[in-house]
Backbone as a chain_set.jsonl record, in Angstrom:
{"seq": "XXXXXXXXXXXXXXXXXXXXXXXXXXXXXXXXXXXXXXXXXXXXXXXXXXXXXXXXXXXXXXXXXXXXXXXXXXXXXXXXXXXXXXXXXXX", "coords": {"N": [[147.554, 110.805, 76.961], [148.636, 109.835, 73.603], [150.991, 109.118, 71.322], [150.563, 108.255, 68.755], [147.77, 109.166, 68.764], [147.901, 111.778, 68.593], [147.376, 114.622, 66.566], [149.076, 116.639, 64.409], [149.528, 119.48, 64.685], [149.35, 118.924, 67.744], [152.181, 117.36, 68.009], [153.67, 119.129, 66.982], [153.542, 121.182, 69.043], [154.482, 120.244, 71.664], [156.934, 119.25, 70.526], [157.887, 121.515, 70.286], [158.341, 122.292, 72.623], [159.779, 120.226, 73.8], [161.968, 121.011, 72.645], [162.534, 123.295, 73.385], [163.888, 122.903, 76.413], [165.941, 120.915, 75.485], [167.554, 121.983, 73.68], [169.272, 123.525, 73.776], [169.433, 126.449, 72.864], [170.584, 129.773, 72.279], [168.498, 131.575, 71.688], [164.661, 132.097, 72.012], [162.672, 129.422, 71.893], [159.88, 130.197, 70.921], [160.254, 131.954, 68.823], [161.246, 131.293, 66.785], [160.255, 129.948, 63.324], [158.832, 126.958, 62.252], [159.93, 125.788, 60.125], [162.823, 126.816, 60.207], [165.964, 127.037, 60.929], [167.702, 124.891, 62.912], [170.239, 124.501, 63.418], [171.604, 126.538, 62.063], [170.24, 128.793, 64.532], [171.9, 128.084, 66.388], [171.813, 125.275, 68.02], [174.071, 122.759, 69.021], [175.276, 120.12, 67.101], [175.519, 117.743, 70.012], [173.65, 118.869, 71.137], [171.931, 118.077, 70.13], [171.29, 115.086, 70.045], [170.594, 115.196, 72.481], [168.073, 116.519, 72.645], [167.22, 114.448, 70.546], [166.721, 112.262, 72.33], [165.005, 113.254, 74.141], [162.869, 113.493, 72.836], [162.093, 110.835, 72.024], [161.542, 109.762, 74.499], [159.66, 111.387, 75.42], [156.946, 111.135, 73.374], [157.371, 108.556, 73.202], [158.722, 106.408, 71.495], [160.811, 104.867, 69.338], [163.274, 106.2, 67.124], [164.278, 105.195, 64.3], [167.131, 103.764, 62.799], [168.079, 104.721, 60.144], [167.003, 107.24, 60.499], [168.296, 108.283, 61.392], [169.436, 111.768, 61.133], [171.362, 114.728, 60.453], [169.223, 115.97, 58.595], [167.282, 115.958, 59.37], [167.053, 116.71, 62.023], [166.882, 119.043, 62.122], [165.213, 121.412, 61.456], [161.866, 122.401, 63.311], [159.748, 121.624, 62.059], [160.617, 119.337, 60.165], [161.18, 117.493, 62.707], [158.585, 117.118, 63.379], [157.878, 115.821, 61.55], [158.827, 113.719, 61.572], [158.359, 112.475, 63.676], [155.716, 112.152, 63.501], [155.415, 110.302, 61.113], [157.059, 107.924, 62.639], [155.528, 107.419, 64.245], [152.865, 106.714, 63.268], [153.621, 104.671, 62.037], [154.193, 102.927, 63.592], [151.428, 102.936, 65.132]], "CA": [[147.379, 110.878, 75.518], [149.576, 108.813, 73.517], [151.802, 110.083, 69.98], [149.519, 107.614, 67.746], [146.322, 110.122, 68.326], [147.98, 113.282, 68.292], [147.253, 115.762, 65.319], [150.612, 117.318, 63.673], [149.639, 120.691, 65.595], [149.824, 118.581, 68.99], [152.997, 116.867, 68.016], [154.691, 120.428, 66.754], [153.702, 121.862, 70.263], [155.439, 119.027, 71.875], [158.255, 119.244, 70.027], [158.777, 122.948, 70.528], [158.704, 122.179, 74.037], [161.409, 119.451, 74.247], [163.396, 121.846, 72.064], [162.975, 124.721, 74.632], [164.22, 122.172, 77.037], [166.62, 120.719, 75.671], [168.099, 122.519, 72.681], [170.385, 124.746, 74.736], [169.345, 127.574, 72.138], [170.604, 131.127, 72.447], [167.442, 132.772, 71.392], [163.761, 131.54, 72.438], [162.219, 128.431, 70.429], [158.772, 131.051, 69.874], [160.399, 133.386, 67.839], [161.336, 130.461, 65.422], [159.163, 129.428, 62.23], [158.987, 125.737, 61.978], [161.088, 125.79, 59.071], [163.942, 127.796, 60.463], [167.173, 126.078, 60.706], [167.773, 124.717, 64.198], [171.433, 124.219, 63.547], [172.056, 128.074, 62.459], [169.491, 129.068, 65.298], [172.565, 127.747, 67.739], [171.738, 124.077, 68.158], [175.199, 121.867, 68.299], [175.491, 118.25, 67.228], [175.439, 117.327, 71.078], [172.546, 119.297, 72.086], [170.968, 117.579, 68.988], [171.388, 114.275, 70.418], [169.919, 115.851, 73.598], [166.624, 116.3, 71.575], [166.697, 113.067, 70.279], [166.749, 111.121, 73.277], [164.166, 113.654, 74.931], [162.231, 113.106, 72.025], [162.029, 109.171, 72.063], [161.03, 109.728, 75.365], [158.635, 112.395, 75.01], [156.741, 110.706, 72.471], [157.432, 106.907, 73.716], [158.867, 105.76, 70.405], [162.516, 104.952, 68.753], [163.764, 106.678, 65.864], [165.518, 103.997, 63.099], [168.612, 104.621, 62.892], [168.123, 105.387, 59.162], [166.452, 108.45, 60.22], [168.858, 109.708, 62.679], [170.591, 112.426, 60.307], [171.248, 115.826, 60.581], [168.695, 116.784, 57.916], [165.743, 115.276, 60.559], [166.809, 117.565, 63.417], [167.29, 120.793, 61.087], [163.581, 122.354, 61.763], [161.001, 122.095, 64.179], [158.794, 121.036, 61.221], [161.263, 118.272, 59.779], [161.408, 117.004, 63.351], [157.186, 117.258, 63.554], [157.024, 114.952, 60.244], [159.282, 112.617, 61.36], [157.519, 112.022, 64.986], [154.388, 111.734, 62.841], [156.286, 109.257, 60.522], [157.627, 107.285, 63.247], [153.948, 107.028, 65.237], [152.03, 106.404, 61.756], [154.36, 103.445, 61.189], [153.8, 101.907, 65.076], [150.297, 102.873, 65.326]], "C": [[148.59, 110.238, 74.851], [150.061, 109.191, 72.071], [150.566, 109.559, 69.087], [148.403, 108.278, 67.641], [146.602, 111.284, 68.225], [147.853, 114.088, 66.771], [148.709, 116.303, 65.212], [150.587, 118.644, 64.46], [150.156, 120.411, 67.265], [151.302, 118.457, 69.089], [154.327, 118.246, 67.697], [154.687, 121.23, 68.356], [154.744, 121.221, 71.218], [157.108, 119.222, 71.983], [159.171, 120.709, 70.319], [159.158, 122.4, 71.96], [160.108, 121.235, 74.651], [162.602, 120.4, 73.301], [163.757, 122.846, 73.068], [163.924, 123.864, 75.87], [165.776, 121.389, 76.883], [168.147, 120.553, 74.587], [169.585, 123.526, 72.811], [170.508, 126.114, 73.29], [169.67, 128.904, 72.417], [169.373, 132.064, 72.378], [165.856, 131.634, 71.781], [163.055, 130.913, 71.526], [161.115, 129.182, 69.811], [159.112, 132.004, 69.059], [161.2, 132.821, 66.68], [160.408, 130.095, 64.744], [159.623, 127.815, 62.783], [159.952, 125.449, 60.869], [162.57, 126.255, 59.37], [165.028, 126.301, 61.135], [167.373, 126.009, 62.052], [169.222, 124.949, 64.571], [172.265, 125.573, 63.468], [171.137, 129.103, 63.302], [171.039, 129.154, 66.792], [172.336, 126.092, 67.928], [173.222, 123.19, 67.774], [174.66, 120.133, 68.264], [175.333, 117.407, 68.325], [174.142, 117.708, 71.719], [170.867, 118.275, 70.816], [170.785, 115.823, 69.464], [170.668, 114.302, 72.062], [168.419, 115.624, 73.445], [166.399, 115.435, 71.617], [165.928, 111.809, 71.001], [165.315, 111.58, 73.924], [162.787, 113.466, 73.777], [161.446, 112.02, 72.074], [161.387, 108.995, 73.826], [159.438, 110.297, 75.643], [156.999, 111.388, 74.409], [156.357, 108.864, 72.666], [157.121, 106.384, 72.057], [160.811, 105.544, 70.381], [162.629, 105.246, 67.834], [164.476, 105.636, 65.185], [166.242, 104.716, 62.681], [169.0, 105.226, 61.41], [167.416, 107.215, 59.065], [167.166, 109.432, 61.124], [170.03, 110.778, 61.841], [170.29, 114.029, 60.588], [169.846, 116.99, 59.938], [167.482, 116.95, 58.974], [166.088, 116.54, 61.664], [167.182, 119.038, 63.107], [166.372, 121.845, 61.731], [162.594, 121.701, 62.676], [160.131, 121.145, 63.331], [159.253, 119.942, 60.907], [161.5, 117.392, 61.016], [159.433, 116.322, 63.466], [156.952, 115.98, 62.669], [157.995, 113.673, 60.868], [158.831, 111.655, 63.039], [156.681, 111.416, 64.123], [154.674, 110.451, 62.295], [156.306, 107.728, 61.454], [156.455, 106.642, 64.4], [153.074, 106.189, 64.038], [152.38, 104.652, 61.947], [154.06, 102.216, 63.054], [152.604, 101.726, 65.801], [149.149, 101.533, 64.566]], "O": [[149.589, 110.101, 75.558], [149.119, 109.774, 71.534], [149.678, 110.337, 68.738], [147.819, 108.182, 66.561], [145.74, 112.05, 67.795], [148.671, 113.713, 65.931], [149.394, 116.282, 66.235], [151.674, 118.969, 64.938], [150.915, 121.118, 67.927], [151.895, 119.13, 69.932], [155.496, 118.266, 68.082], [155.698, 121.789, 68.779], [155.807, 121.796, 71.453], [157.989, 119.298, 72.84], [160.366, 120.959, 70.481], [160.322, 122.128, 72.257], [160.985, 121.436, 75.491], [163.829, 120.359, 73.385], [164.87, 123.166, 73.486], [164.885, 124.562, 76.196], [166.588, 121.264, 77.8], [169.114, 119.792, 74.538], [170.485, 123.969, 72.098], [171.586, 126.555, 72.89], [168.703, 129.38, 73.012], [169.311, 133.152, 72.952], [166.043, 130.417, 71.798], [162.728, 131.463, 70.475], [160.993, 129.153, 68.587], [158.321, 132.834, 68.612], [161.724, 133.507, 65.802], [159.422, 129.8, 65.419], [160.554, 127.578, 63.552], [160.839, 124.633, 61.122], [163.44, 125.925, 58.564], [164.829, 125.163, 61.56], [167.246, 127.099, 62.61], [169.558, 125.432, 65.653], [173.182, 125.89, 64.226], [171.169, 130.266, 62.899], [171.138, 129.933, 67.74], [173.514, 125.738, 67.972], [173.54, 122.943, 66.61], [174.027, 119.363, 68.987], [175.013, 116.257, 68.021], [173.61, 117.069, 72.626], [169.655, 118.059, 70.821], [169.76, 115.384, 68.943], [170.298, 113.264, 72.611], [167.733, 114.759, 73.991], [165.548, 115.028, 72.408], [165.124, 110.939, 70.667], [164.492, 110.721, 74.24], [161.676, 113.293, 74.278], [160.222, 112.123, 72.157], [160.793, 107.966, 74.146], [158.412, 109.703, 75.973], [156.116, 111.092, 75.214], [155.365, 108.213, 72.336], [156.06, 106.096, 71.501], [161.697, 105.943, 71.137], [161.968, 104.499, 67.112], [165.471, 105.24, 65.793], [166.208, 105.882, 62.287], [169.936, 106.014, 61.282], [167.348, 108.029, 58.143], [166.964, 110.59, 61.488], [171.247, 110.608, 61.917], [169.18, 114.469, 60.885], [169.5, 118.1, 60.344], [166.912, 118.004, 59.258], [165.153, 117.254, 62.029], [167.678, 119.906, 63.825], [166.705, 122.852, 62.357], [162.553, 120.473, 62.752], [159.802, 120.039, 63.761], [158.463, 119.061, 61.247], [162.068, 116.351, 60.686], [159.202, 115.123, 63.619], [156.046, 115.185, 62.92], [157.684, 112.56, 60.443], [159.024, 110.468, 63.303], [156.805, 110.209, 63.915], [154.249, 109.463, 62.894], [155.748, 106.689, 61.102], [156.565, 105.67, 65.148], [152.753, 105.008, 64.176], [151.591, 103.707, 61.976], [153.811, 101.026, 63.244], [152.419, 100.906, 66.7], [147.945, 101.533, 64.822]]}, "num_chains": 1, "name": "protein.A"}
């Protein structure tokens, strides 16, 4: 299955999953909202770059480098829209 046909529910499941993976989170990614702050969850700057990469992999895309900012890897959801975003635009 390939990012370009996934539904926003696929792409949030996804995403939890490379976060469980590779978020190095103190507490377990299901007992976060999508909204909930990744960064005061436990998530550092390094493990966020962790993400990213597993992401771009994940996914089989590249993020532009205008979108690589802290606000993007905040929430599960703000990470969800910007997969979507980033498939939309290569689909």
């Amino acid at each position: 299955m390939t990012a370009d046909i996934l539904n926003e529910a696929e792409i949030t499941t996804r995403v939890r999953s490379v976060i469980r993976r590779h978020a190095r989170l103190p507490i377990d990614v299901d007992e976060l909202a999508d909204d909930a702050d990744l960064f005061q969850a436990g998530m550092t700057s390094h493990a966020s770059v962790s993400v990213m990469l597993a992401l771009e992999e994940e996914f089989d895309l590249e993020f532009p480098d205008s979108m690589l900012t802290r606000r993007m890897f905040e929430s599960i959801a703000s990470i969800t829209s910007a997969v979507g975003t980033v498939t939309e635009a290569g689909a």
